[in-house]
C-alpha positions in Angstrom: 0.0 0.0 0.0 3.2 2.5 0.8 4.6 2.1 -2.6 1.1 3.7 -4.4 0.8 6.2 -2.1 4.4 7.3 -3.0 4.1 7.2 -6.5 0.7 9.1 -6.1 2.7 11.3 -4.0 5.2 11.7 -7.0 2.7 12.2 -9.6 1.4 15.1 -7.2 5.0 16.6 -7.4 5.4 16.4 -10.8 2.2 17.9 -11.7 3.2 20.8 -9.4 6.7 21.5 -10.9 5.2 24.0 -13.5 3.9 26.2 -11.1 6.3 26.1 -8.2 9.3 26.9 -11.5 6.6 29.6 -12.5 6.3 31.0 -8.7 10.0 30.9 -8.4 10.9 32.4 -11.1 8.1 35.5 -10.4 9.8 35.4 -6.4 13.6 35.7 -8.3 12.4 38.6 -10.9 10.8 40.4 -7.6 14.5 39.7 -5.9 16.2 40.9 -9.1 13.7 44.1 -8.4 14.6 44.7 -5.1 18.9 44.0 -6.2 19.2 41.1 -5.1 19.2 39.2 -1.3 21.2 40.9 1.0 24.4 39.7 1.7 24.7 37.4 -1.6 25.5 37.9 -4.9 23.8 40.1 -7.2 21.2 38.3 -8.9 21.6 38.2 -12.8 19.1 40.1 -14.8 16.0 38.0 -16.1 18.3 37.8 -19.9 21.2 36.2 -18.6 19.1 33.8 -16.4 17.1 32.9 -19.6 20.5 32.8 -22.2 22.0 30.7 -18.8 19.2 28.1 -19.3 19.4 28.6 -23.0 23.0 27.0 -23.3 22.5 24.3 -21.1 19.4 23.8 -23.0 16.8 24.1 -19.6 14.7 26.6 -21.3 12.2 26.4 -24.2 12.6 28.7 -27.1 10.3 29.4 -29.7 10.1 27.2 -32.9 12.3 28.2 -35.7 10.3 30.4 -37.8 8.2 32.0 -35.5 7.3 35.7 -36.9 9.0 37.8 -33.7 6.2 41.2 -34.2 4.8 44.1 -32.4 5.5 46.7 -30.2 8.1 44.5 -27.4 10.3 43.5 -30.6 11.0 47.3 -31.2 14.7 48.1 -30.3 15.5 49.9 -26.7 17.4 53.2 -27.0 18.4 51.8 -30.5 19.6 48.4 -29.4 17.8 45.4 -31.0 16.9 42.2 -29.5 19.7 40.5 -31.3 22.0 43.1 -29.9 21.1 42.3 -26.5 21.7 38.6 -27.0 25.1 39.0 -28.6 25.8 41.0 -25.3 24.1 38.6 -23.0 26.0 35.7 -24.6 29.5 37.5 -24.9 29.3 37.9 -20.6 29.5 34.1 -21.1 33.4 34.4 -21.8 33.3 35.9 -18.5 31.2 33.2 -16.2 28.2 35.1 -16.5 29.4 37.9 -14.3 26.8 40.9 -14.7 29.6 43.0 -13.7 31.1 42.6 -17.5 27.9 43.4 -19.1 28.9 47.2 -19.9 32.1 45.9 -20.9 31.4 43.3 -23.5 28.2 46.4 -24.5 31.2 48.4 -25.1 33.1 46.7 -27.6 30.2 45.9 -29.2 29.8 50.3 -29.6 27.2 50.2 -26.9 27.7 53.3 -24.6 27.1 52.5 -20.4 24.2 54.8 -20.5 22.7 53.0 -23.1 23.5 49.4 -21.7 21.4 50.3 -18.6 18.5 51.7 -20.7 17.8 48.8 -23.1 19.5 46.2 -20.4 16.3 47.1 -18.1 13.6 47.2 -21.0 14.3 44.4 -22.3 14.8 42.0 -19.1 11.5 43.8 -18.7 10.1 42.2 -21.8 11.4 39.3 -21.5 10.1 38.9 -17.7 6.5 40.1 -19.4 6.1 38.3 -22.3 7.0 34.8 -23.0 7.2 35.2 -27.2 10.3 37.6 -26.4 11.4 35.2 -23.9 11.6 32.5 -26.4 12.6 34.5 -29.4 15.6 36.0 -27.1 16.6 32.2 -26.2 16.5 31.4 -30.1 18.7 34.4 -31.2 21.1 33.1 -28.4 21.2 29.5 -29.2 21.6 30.7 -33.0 25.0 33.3 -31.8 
């Protein structure tokens, strides 16, 4: 009788996974909000979480061929979102370290200033709306 009422038990979990990944990953954007816990590490920004799980192949990306349209595609301060995935993957070089962000911008002819700007738009975005989500993870597994 044990054994059924653990794999019941484990069915139960594994029906739960999608939410409690969705709740966590709405509790990490609110901590990426906020900077971060206190006392740890800065948290990455939404991108590099999703270009992280995008090269080890965690996250789902859009299907090839799927028409990227409307308003949240538009570039921020003049950076596209192909821009910002060349950026987000080029801070791989550096273990992910969102300290080298501006840095690997830069050479790239992104100024600081407009780094920042586009940087928070389109984590914004990509927190928001899933299609920009999965079309930022299929520019970045394209790079």
């Amino acid at each position: 009788m044990g054994m059924f009422k653990r794999m019941k038990d484990m069915k139960d979990m594994i029906e739960a996974a999608p939410g409690m990944v969705a709740q966590a990953q709405q509790l990490g954007a609110q901590a990426q909000q906020w900077g971060g816990v206190a006392g740890s590490e800065p948290t990455l920004p939404v991108a590099q979480q999703a270009a992280m799980q995008a090269q080890t192949g965690q996250a789902g990306g859009a299907q090839p061929g799927t028409a990227a349209t409307g308003a949240d595609f538009e570039p921020i301060a003049g950076v596209t979102l192909e821009q910002f995935a060349s950026v987000s993957k080029g801070v791989a070089a550096y273990g992910y370290d969102a300290s080298k962000l501006a840095d690997v911008a830069a050479a790239q002819g992104i100024s600081a200033f407009t780094w920042d700007t586009a940087q928070r738009g389109w984590n914004e975005r990509i927190h928001r709306n899933r299609a920009v989500a999965q079309r930022f993870n299929q520019i970045y597994r394209g790079i």
